[in-house]
C-alpha positions as CSV (number, residue, x, y, z in Angstrom):
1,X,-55.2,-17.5,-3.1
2,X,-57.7,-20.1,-4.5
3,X,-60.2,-21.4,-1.5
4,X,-63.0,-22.8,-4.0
5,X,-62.8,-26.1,-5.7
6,X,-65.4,-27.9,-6.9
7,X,-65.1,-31.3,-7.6
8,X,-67.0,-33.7,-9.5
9,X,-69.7,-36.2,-7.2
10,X,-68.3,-38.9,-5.5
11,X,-70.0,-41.3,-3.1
12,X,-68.2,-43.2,0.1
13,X,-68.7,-46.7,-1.9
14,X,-66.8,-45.8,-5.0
15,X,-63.6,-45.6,-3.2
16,X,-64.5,-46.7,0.5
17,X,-66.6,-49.7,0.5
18,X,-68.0,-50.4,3.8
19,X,-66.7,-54.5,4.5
20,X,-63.2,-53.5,3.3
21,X,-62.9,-50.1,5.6
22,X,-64.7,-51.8,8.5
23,X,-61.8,-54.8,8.1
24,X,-59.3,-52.3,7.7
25,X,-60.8,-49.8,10.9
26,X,-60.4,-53.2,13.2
27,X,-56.7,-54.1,12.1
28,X,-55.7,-50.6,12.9
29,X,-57.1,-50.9,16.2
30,X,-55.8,-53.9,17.2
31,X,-52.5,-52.6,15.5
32,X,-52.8,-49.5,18.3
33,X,-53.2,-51.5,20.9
34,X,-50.5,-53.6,20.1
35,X,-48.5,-51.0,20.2
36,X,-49.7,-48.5,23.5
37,X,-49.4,-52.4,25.6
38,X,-45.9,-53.0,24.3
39,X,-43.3,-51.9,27.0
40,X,-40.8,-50.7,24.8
41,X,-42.6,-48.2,22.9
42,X,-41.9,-44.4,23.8
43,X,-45.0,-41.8,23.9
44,X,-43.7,-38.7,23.5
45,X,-45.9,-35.4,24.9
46,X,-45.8,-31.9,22.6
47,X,-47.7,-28.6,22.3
48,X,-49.6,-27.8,20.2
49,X,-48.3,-28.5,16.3
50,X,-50.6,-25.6,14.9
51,X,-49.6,-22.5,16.5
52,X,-47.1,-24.2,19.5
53,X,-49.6,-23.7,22.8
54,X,-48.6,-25.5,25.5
55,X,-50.7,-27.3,28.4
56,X,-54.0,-27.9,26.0
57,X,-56.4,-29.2,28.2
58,X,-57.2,-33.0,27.0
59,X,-60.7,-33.2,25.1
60,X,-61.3,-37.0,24.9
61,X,-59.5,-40.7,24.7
62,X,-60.1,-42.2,21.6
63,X,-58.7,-45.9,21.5
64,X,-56.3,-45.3,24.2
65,X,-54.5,-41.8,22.8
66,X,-55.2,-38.5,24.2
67,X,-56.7,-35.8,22.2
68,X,-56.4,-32.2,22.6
69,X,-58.6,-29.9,20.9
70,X,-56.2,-26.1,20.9
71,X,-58.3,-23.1,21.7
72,X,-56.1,-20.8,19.8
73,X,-56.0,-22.2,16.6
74,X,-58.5,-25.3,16.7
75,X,-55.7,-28.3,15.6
76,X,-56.8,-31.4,16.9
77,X,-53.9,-33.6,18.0
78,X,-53.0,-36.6,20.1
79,X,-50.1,-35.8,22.9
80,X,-48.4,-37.9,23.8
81,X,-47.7,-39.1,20.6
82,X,-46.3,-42.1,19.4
83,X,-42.6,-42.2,18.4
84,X,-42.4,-41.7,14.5
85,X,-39.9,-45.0,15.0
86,X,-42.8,-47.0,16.3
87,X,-44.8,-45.7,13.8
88,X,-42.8,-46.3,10.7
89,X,-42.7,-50.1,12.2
90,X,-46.1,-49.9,11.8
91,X,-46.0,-48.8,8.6
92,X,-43.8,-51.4,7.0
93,X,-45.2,-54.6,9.1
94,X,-48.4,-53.8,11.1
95,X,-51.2,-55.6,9.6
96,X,-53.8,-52.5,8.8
97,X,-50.8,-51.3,6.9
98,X,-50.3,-54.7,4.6
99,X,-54.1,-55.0,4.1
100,X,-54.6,-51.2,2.9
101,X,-52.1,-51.6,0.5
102,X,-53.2,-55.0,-0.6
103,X,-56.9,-53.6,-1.0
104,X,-55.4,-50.3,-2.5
105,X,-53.5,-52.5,-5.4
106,X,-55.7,-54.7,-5.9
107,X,-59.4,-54.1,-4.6
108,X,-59.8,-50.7,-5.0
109,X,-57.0,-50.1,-7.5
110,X,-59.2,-48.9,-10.4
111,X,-61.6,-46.8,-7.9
112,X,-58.6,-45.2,-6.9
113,X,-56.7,-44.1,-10.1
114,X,-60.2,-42.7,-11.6
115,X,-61.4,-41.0,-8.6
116,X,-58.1,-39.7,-6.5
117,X,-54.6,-40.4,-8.2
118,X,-55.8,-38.6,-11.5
119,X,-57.7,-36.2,-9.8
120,X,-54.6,-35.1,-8.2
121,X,-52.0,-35.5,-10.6
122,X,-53.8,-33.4,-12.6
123,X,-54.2,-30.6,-9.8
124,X,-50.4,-30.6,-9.4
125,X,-49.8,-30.3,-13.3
126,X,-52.7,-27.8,-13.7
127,X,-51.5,-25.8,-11.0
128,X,-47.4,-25.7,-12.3
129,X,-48.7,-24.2,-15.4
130,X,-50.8,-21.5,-13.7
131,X,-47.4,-20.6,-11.7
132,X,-44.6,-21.2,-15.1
133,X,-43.4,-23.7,-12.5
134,X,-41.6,-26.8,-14.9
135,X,-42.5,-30.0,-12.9
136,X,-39.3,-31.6,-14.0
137,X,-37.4,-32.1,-10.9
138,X,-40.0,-34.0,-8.6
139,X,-40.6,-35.8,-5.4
140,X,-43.3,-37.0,-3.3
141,X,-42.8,-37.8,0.1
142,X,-43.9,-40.0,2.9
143,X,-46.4,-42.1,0.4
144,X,-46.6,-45.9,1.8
145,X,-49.4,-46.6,-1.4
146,X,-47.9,-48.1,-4.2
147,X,-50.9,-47.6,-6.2
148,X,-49.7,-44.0,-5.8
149,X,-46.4,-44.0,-6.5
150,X,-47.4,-46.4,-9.6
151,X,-49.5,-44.0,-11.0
152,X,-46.9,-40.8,-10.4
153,X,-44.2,-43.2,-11.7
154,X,-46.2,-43.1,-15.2
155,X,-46.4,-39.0,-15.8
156,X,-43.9,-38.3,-18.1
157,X,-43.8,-34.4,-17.1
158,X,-42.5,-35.8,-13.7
159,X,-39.4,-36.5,-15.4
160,X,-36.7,-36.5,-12.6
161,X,-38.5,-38.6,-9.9
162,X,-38.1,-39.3,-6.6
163,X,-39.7,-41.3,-3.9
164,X,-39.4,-40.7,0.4
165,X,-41.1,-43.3,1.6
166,X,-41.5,-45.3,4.5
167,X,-41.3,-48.3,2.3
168,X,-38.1,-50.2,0.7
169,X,-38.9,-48.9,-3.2
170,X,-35.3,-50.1,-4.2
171,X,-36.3,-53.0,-5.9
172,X,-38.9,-51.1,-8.4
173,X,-38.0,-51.6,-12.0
174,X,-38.4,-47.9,-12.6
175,X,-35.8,-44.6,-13.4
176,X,-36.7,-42.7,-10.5
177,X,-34.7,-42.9,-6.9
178,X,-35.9,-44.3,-4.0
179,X,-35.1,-43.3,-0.4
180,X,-36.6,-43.9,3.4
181,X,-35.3,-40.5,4.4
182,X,-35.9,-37.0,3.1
183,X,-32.2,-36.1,4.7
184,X,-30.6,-38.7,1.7
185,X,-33.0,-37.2,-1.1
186,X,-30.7,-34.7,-3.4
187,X,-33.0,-32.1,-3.8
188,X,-33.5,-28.9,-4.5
189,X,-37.1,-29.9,-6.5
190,X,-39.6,-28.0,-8.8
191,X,-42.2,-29.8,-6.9
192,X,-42.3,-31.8,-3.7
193,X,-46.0,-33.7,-2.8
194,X,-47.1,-35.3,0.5
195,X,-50.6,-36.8,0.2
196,X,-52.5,-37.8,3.2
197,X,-49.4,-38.5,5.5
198,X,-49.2,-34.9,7.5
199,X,-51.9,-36.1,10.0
200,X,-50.4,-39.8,10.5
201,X,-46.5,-38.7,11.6
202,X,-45.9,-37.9,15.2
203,X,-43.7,-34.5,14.3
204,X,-46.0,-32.8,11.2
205,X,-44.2,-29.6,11.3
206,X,-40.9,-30.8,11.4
207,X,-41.6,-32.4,7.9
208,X,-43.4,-29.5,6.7
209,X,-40.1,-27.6,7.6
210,X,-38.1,-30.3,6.1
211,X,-39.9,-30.2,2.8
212,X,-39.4,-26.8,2.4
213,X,-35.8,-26.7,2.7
214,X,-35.4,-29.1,0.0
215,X,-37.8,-26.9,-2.1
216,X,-35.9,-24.9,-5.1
217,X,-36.8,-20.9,-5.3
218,X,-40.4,-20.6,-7.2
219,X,-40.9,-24.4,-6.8
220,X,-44.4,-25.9,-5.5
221,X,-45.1,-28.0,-2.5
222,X,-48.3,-29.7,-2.5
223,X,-50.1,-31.7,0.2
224,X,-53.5,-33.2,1.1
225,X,-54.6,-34.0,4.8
226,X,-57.5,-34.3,6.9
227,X,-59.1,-30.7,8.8
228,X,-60.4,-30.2,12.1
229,X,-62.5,-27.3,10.2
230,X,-64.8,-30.1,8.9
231,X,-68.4,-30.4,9.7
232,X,-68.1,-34.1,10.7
233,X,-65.5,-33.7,12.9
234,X,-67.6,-30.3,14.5
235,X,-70.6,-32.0,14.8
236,X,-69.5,-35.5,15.6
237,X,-66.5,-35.0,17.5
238,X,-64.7,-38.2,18.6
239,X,-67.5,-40.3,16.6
240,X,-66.8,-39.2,13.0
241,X,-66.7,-41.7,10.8
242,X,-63.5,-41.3,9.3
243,X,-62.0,-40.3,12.5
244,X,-59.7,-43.2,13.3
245,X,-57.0,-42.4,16.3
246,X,-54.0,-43.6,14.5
247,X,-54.8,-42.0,11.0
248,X,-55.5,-38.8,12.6
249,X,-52.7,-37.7,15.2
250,X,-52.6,-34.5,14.1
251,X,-55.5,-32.5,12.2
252,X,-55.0,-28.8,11.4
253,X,-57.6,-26.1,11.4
254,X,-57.7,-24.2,8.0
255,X,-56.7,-21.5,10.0
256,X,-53.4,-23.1,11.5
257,X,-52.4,-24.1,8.2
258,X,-52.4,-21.0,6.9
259,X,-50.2,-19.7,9.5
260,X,-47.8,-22.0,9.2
261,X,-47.5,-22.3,6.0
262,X,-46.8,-18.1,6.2
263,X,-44.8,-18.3,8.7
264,X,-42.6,-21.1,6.6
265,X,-42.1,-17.9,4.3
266,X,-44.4,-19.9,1.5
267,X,-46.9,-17.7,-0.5
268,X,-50.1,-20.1,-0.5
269,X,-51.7,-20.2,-3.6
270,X,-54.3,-22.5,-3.1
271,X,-56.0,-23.9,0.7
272,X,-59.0,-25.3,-0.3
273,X,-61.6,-28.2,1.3
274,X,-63.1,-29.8,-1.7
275,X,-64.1,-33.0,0.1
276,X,-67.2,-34.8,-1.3
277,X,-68.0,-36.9,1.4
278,X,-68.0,-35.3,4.8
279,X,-72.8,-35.3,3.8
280,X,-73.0,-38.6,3.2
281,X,-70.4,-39.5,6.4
282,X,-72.6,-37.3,8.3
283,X,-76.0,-39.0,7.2
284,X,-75.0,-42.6,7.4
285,X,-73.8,-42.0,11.5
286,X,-76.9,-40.5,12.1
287,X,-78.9,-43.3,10.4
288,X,-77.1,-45.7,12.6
289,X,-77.4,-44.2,15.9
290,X,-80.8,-42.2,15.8
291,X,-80.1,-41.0,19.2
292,X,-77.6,-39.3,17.9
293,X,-80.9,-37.1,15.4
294,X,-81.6,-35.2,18.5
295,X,-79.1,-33.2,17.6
296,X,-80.4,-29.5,17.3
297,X,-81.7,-28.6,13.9
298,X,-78.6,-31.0,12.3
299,X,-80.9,-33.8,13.0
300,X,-84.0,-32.6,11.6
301,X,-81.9,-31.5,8.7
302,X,-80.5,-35.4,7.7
303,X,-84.0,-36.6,8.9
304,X,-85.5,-34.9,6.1
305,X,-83.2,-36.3,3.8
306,X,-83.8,-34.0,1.1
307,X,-81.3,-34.8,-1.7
308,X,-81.6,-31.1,-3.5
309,X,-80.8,-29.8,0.0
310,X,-77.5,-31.7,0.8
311,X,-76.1,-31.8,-2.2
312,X,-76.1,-27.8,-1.4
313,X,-75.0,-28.5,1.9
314,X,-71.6,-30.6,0.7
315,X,-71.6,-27.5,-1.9
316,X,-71.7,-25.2,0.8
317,X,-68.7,-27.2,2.9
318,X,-66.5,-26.6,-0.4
319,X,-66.8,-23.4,-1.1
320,X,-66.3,-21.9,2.7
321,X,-63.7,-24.4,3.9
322,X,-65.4,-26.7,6.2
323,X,-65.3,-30.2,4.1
324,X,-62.9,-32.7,6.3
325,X,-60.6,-32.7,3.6
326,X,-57.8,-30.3,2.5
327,X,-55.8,-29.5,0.1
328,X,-52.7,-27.5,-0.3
329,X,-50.5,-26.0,-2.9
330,X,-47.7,-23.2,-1.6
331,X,-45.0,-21.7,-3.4
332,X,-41.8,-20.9,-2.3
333,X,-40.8,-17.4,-3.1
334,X,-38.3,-16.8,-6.1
């Protein structure tokens, strides 16, 4: 199994500038709130979704949901959760939806292809070859970025395409299918993808579980999401930066997704944390709340700001699993 990648630099700006984020951050709040103050909306409590504990004691309130931090297998996740109905209404209509994928296809739309979409694209193709896997019969699931589904919609190895996506795709002048439920997509596929939607649906393992029935013998499933192993969200807790309540309902440990995925019956090939921001996250927080620096020796380390000596830290997150972001590539047994 493959737990180093490196990837290329990348800083927070190139792909997350500060006044489009902030505008986005606000709209999702006010989009949250909308929704835990409207009377008809159904919270539904669950265990544990990394290893299925039950009664997790609740670690903090972060814009009005409840997370729980397990003790068993360190997944971070919000019970009770909001109804995946409510949320896919979100999706579609809410306004931090419409402006992300505004800013996403138009904004950022270049930052985006260069320094994520290819990036990835090329991981899935690189890693087919590696495993004589033929990425012909393909689909990515749960995606609501166009920009995205654009980009896959160009890769001619993807030749048999399809798209589960929260969004109505019907009217895209394009070959591949289009579907809002993973139940109507034909299947079985070479290669299924889910990128950065595991930690924003209220039932993550059911769709893990879901994926992997539709997932041919020897094919490759693929996902990125955000990890509870990552030094901002250790170190900062409820105040990391990227931590957002509504983006982050559920965040697996690197442990608990190994787990799972083992006990999906998938041979992992590849659980890796090659995040390039979680450093300069960490710094800019603790240059804008220096009571915060008094934070044993992590302080005194971003005080220093040495650049030599975090670039070896962000180094250090990749190669030992404790950058924020993961990535995932498992194989289904032939």
């Amino acid at each position: 199994m493959r737990t180093t990648v490196i990837l290329d630099e990348l800083r927070i700006g190139q792909i997350k500038p500060d006044p489009a984020y902030d505008l986005y951050f606000r709209l999702l709040r006010l989009d949250l709130a909308t929704l835990l103050t409207d009377p008809d909306a159904t919270l539904v409590g669950r265990s544990c979704p990394g290893c299925g504990a039950a009664d997790v004691p609740v670690s903090f309130d972060k814009e009005g949901l409840l997370f729980h931090d397990c003790p068993f297998c360190h997944t971070v996740f919000v019970s009770p959760v909001p109804a995946q109905a409510a949320l896919d209404i979100l999706i579609k209509s809410g306004r931090s939806a419409r402006y992300r994928r505004e800013m996403f296809a138009h904004k950022l739309a270049a930052q985006r292809v260069e320094h994520v979409h290819q990036s990835l694209i090329q991981w899935m193709l690189k890693t087919c070859d590696e495993h004589d896997v033929d990425a012909a019969i393909y689909c990515d699931v749960g995606s609501d970025d166009e920009a995205w589904i654009h980009a896959v919609e160009r890769e001619a190895q993807f030749r048999e395409k399809t798209f589960v996506s929260p969004l109505d795709l019907s009217r895209r002048n394009s070959n591949a299918r289009y579907t809002t439920s993973l139940a109507d997509a034909a299947g079985p596929f070479s290669v299924i993808s889910c990128v950065s939607a595991l930690d924003k649906v209220s039932d993550p393992l059911s769709l893990l579980e879901a994926m992997v029935q539709r997932l041919r013998p020897g094919g490759l499933l693929f996902f990125t999401t955000s990890s509870s192993s990552g030094l901002e969200y250790k170190l900062l807790g409820r105040d990391a930066p990227s931590f957002c309540a509504l983006d982050r309902l559920t965040m697996f440990s690197v442990e608990a997704l190994q787990d799972l995925l083992q006990k999906l019956g998938l041979d992992v090939v590849e659980l890796s944390t090659p995040g390039r921001l979680d450093v300069e996250a960490i710094a800019a927080y603790l240059r804008e709340h220096p009571a915060a620096k008094s934070i044993p020796f992590w302080g005194y380390l971003f005080e220093r700001n040495d650049e030599k000596t975090l670039a070896e830290l962000q180094l250090f997150l990749q190669r030992n699993l404790f950058s924020a972001y993961a990535r995932v590539a498992a194989r289904n047994p032939a």
